[in-house]
DOSEGU-584662 format. One record per residue: residue in one letter; x, y, z of N, C-alpha, C, O in turn. Coordinates in pm, whole numbers, plus 50000, padded with zeros to 5 digits. Example, Ala and Ser with C-alpha at 12.3 -4.5 7.8 and 13.67 -1.06 7.14 Angstrom:
a513194943150780512304955050780513204967050780514244966850846;s512854977550708513674989450714512905000350787513415011450804;
END
This chain:
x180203224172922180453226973064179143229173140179093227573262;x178023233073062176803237373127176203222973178175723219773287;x176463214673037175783202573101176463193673210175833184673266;x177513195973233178513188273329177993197773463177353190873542;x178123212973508177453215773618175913212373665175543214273781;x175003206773556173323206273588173803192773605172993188373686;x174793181273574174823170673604175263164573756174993154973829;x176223177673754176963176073932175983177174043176043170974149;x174783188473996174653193574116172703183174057171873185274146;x172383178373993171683173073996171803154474049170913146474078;x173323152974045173693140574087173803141574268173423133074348;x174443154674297174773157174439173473156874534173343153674652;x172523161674434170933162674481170583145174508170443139574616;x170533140674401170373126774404170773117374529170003111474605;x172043117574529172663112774628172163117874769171553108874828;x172253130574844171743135074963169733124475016169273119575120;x169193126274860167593118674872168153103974923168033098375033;x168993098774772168953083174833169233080674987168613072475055;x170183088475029170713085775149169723086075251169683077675341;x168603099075238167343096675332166993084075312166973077075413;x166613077375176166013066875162166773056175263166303048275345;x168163059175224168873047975267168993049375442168663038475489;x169243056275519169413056875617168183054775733168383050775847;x166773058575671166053051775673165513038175689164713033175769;x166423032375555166193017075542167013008375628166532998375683;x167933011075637169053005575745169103004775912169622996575987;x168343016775935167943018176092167093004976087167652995776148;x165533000476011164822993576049165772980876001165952970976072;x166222982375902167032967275919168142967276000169102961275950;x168302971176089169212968076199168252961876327168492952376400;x167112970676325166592965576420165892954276403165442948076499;x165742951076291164732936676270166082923476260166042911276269;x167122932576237168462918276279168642916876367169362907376397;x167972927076490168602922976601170072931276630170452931076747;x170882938176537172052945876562171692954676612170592959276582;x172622961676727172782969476792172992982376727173502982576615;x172612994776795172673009576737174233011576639174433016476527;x175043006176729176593012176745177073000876584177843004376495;x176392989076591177202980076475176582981476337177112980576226;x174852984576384173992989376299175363004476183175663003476063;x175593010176232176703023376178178103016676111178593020476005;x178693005076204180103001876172179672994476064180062998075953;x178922984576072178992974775979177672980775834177952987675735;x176572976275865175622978175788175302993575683174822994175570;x175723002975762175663013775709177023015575636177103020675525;x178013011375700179393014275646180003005875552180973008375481;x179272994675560179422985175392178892991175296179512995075197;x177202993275323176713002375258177543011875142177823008675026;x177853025075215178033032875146179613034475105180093044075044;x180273023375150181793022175107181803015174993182933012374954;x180713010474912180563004474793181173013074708182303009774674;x180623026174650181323033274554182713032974533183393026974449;x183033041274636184933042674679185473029674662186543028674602;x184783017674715185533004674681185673000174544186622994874487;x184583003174507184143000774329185363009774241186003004474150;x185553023774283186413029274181187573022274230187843014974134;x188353020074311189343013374306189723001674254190802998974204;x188522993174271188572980074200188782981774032189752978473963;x187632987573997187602996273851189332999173812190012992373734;x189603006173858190843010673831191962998673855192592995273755;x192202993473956193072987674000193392973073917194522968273905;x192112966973862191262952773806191692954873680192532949173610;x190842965373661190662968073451191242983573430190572990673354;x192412989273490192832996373440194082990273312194892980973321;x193822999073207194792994473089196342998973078197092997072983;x196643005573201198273011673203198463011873315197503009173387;x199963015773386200013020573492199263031173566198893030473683;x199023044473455198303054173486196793052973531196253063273571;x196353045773530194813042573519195143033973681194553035473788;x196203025573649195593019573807196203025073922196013021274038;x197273038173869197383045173999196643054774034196963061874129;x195383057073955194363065774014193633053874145193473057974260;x193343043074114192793036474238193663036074316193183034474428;x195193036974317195553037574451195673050574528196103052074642;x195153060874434195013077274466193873075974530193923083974624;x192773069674531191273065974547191433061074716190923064974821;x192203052674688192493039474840192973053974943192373056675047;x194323063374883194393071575010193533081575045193313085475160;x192863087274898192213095674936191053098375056190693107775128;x190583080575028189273081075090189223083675257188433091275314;x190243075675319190473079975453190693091075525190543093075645;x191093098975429191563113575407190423123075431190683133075497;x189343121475390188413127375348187413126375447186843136075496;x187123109675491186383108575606187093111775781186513113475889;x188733111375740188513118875897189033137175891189043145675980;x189223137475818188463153375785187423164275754186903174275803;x187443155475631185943167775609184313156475707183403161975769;x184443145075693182953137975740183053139975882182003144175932;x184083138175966184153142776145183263154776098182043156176104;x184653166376029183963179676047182583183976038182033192276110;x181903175075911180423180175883179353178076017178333184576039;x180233160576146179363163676244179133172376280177983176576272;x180253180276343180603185676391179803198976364178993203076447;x180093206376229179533216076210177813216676213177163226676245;x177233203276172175823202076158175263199776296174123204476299;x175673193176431175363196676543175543209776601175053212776711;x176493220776503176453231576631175203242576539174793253376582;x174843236776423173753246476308172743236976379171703243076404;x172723221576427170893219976445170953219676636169993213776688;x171763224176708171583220076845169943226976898169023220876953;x170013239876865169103244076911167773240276929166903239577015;x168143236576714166083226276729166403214976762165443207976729;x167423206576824167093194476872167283197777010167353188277088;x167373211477064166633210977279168063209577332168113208777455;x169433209177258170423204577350170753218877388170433229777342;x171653214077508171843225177649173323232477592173613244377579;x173993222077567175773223277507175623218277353174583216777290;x176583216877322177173218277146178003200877127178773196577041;x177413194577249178873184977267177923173477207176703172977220;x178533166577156178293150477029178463138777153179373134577225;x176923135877132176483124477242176893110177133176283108377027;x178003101077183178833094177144179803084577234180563089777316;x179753069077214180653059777270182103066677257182653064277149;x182713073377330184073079277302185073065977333186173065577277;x184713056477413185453048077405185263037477290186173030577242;x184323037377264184463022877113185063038977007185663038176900;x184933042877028185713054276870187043060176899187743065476812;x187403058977033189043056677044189483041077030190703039377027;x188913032677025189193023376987189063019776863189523009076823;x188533026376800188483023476650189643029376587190503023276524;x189583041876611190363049176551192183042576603193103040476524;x192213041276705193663038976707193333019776641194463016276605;x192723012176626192703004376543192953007676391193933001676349;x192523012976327192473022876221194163027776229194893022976142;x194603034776303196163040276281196973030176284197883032876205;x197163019376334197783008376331197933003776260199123001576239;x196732997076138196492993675994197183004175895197963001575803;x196713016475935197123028775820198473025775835199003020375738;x199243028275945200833027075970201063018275829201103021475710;x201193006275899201152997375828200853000475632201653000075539;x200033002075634199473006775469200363019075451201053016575352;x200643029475492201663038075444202903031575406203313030775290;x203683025175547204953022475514205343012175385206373013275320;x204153000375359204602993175286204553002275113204882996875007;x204183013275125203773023675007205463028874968205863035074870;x206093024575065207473033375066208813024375060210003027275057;x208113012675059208892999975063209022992474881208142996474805;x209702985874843209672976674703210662963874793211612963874871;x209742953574727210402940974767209592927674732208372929474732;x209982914974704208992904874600207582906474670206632912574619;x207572901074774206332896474799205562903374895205062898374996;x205452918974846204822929174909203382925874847202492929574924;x202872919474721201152916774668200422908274752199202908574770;x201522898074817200762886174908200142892575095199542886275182;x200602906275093200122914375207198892914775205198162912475301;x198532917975087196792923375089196122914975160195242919575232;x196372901475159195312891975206195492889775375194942881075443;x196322898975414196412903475570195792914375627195722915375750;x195162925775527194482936475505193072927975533192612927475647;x192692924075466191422915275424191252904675603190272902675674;x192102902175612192202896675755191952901075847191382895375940;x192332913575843192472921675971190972928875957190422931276065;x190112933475812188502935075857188362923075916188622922176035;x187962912875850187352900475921187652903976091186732906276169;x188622903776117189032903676315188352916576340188042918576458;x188052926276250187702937576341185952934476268185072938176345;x185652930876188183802925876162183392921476314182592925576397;x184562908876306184242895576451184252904876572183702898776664;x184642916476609185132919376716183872931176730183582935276842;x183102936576600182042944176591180532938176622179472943976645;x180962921076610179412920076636179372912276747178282908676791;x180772907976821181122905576975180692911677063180122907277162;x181002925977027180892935777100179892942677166179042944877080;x179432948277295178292951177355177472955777241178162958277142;x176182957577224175712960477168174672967977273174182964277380;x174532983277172173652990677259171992995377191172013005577121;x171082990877203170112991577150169012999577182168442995477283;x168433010677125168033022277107166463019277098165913013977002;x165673024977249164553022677275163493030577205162273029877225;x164363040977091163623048177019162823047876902163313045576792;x161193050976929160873045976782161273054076681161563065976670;x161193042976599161993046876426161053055876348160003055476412;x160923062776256160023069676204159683056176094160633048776067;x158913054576060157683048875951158733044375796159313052575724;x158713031075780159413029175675158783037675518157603038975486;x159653040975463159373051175356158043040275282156813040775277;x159213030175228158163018575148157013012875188156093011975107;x156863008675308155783009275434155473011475563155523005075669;x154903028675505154673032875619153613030075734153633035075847;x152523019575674151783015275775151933001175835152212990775776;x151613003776000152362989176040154032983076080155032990176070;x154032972476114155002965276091155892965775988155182963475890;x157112967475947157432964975802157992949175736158122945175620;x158302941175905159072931875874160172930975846160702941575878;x161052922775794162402919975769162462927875612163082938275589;x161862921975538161702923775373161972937275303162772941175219;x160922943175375160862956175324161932969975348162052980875293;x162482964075442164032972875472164772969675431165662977975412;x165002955375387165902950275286165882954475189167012957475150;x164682957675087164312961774944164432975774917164862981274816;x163812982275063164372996575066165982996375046166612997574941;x166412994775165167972998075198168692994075052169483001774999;x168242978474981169072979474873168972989474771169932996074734;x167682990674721167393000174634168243013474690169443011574667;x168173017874713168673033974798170483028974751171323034874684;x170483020774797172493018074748172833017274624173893021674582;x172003011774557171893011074338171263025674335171533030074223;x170803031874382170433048674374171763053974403172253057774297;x172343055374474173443061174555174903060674478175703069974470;x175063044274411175723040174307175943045574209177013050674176;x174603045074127174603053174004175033070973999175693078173923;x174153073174140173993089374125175683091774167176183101374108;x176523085174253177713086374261178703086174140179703093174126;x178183076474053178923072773921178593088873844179513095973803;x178043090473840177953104573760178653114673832179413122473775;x178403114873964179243130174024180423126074036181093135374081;x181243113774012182623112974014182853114273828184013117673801;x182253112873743182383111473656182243131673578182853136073481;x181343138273659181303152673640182703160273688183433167873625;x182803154973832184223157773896185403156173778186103165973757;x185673141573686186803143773666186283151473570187373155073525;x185573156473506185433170473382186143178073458187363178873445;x185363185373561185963194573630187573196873611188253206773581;x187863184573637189853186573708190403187273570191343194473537;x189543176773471190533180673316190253194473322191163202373344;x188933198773303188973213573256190153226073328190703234973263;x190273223773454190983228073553192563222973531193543226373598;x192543214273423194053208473412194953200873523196153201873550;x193883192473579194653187273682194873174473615194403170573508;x195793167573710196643152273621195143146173671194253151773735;x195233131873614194143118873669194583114873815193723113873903;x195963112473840196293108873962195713121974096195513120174216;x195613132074031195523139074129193953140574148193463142574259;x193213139574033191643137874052191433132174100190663136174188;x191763117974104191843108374180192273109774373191943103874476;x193013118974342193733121974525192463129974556191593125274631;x192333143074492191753151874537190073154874565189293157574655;x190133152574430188203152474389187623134974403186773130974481;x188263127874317187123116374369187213113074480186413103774487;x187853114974623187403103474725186133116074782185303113274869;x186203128674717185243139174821183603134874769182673136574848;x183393129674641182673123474559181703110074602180493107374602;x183303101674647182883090374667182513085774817182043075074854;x182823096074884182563096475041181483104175078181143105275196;x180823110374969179753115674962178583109075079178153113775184;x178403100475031177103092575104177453091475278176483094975345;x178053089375318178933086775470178623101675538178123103975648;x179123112375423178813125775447177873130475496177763137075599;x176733125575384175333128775350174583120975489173723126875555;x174973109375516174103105775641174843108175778174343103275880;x175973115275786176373121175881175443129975954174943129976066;x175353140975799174663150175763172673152575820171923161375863;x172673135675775170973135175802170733132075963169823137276028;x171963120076031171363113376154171633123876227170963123076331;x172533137376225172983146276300171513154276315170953159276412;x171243153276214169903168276221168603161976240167473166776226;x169193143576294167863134976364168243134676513167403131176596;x169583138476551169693139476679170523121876685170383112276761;x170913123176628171633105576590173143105576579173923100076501;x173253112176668175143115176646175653099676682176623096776612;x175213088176781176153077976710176523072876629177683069576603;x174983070176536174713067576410175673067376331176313057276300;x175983084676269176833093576221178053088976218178503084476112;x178903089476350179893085676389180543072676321181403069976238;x179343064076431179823045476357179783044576239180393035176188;x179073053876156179023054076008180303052975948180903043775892;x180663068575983182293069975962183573063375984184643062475923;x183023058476103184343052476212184323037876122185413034376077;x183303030176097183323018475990183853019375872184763012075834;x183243030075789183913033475645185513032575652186323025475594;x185613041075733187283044375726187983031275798189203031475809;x187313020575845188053007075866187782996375778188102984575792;x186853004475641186822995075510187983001875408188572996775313;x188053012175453188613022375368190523013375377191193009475281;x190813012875497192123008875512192752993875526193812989175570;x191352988075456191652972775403191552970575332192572968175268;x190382968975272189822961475126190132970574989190032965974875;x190472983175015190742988174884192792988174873193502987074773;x193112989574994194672983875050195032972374992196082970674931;x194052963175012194732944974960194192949774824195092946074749;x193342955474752193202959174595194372960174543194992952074475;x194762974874594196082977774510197442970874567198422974374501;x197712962474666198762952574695198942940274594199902933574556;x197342940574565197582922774443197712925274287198122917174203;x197142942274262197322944674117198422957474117199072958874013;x198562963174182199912972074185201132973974252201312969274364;x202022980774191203242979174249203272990074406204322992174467;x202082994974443201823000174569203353008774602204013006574703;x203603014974536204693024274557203823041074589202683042274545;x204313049974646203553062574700204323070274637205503067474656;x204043083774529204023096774508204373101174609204453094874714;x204743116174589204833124874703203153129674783202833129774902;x202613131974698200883136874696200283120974804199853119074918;x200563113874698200313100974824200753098374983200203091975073;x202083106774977202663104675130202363115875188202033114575306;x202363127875142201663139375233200173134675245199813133275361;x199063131275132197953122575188198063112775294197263112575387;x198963105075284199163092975435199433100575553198903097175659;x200493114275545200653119675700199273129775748198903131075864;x198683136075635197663141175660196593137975792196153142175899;x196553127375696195373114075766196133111175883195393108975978;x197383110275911197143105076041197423115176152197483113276274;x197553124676090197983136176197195863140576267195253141276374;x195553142276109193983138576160193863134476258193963140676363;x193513117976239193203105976323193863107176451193273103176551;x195103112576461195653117876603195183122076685195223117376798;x194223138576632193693145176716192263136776738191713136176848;x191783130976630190583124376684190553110176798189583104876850;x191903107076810192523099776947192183106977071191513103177167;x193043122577041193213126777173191843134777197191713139977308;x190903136177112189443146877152188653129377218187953129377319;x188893118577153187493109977228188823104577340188323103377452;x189433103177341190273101577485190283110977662190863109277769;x189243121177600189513128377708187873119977777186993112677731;x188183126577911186863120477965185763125077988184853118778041;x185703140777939184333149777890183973143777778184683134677736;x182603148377695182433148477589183183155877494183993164977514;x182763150177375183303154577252182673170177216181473170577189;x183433182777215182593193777194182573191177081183453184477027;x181233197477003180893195876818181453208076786181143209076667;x182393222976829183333227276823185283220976754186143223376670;x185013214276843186403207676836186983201776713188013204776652;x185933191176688185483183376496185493194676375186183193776273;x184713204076402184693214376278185603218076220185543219476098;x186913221076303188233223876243188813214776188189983216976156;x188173200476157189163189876077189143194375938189933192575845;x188183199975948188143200375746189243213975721189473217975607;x189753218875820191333226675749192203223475713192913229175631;x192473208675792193693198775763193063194075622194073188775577;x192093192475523192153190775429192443200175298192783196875185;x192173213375356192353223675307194173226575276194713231375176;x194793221475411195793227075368196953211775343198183211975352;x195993198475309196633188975212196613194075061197483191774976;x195193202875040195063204274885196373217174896197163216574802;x196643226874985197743234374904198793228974946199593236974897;x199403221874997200803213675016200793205074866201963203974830;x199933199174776200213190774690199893205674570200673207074475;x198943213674584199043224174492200433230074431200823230574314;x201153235374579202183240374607203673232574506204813236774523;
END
């Protein structure tokens, strides 16, 4: 057990660095593509770090050897959405109202496109709808859905790099790999990848410490799977929430999230539609209303026509608190 805690919290360490590395690397390769601040977050950052979470599902869903094994990836698929509009909103949230001071702001409120992130998000509930109900449904040709999941990123990719693009007159701090000069195209590439095979690995271990944890704790796989791995595997999304917030980068942050969670409710969705019988647990359907009762309020906070107070966000991470004792219970 000793070596499983020096592994967690030496993996958790891991992960928070890569993510400097990585978040880092991704700003300058956005700007040497030419992408905009806002797509730079949806797309590039949010492929990025939705690798893991996509990976355990695949893992599971692909080459699991029983039923049991591949309904942890579909524990994975709900968890993850779960997680990012709860606890990752919240960490903005909470980490703008701990750094406002040293970054000079007047109010507590999250400088943010409220209209492209009510538009995401109720894009996002539409899909989820959708992905819940067919969870509750049995009928032949519920596997041939996925590839409408998979469709519907593509229309929302196309519609991300359509879209205004707002580009940030701010200089970047100094690429880690080269900090003198120009860096070019190359070297943010080599960064940014490296930092994601960092992020990978160091993730593979803290989901892999996690499930010690839940055996030791006696929890089922399906529920490690609900509970502990997507908090694991959403780690990174977290972690640069975490970093662009305390750079004064709250769109960043945001589009980070607001992307993940529109990879989150496709590509790991059409996973478990083509290799499982996509039927929902109870734990699974209180996870599906969770999330959208979430995503609700994060409708009606960027719908209003003030800013977003970084007050308001902090309280999401209770609604996760009180998914873990509704499935405890």
């Amino acid at each position: 057990m000793l070596l499983t805690v020096i592994l967690f919290l030496g993996s958790s360490a891991a992960i928070y660095f890569a993510c400097e590395f990585f978040v880092n690397g991704v700003e300058w390769l956005g700007r040497k593509l030419g992408v905009g601040e806002t797509a730079t977050g949806t797309i590039l950052a949010a492929f990025g770090t939705a690798l893991p979470e996509s990976a355990v599902t695949f893992a599971a869903v692909v080459f699991g050897r029983d039923a049991a094994q591949r309904d942890i990836g579909v524990g994975a698929a709900l968890g993850g959405p779960l997680v990012l509009a709860t606890i990752s909103y919240a960490v903005v949230g909470m980490a703008m109202l701990w750094n406002r001071r040293r970054l000079g702001r007047a109010t507590a409120c999250v400088e943010c496109d409220s209209k492209k992130l009510r538009n995401d998000q109720a894009w996002f509930l539409s899909i989820f709808i959708v992905k819940i109900a067919l969870g509750l449904l049995v009928f032949r040709y519920k596997p041939w859905l996925g590839a409408l999941f998979l469709l519907a990123y593509v229309v929302y990719l196309l519609r991300e790099l359509r879209g205004e693009q707002v580009h940030s007159d701010e200089e970047l701090e100094p690429l880690t790999l080269h900090p003198g000069g120009d860096p070019g195209l190359w070297w943010p590439l080599l960064q940014t990848t490296l930092s994601l095979v960092a992020i990978a690995i160091a993730s593979k271990v803290f989901v892999g410490q996690l499930e010690a944890i839940g055996t030791w704790a006696g929890l089922s796989a399906q529920l490690v799977a609900l509970l502990l791995s997507p908090v694991a595997t959403e780690l990174p999304e977290t972690m640069n929430a975490l970093i662009w917030v305390r750079q004064g980068k709250e769109r960043l942050a945001l589009a980070n999230i607001s992307g993940a969670m529109m990879i989150q409710a496709t590509i790991p969705t059409a996973l478990g539609l083509f290799y499982t019988s996509w039927v929902f647990s109870r734990a699974l359907i209180v996870s599906g209303i969770v999330t959208m009762v979430a995503v609700a309020i994060l409708l009606a906070l960027f719908s209003r026509n003030t800013a977003v107070n970084a007050r308001a966000l902090a309280p999401l991470a209770a609604l996760y608190g009180v998914f873990i004792a509704i499935v405890i219970v």
